[in-house]
C-alpha positions, 0 to 999 in steps of 0.5 A: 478522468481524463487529462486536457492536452494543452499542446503535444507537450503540456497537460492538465490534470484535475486531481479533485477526486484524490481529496478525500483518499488522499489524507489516509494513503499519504500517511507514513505507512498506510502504502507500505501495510496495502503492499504487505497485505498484496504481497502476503494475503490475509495478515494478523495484527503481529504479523503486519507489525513483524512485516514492517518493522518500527511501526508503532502498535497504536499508528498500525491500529490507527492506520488500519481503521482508516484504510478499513472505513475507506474500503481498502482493507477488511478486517475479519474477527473469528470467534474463536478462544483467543479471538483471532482476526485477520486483514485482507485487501478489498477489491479497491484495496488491491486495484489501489496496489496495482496502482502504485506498482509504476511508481514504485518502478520509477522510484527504484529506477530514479538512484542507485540508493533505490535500488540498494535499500530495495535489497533489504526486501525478499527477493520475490517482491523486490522492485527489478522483478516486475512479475513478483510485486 
């Protein structure tokens, strides 16, 4: 997809091919679980519930259904006693989190308030230490 340069100073772009992804990565915490699951690996259901924090167990269900059936994520069942399962990121998953990475910088560079609430993140994934996202 390429943009169309008006002049040196206006640009077009066509954003047709957001129209089906967008309803499911526009969603409160569809990023915030594809960034725990690039920034931790393969996560069990608890575990991403601990990881974010006042997510809901039946949104971090819905949500996890709709970022598996769009490619973003797989889920790996175990058949073990207790079942165990595991989500990951897909390939589109973690290219999807390479993506967002220039806007999280630009967030963090916008407001000090940014860059204060990117304090409660561990040290290693917070947004000044560019190498670590």
């Amino acid at each position: 997809m390429k943009a169309i340069t008006l002049t040196n100073k206006e640009e077009l772009t066509c954003i047709c091919p957001l129209k089906g992804i967008i309803d499911v990565i526009s969603k409160k915490w569809a990023l915030l679980i594809i960034n725990a699951l690039g920034n931790y690996g393969k996560l069990r259901f608890n575990k991403i519930m601990e990881t974010l924090n006042g997510i809901s167990p039946k949104t971090l269900s819905d949500t996890l259904k709709d970022l598996q059936n769009e490619g973003l994520i797989k889920r790996e069942s175990f058949a073990e006693i207790p079942p165990r399962v595991e989500y990951s990121l897909t390939n589109d998953g973690a290219e999807l989190r390479k993506s967002i990475i220039p806007l999280l910088e630009w967030t963090a560079n916008r407001s000090e308030l940014n860059k204060e609430l990117c304090t409660k993140c561990p040290p290693q994934v917070r947004t000044n230490n560019r190498e670590h996202i």
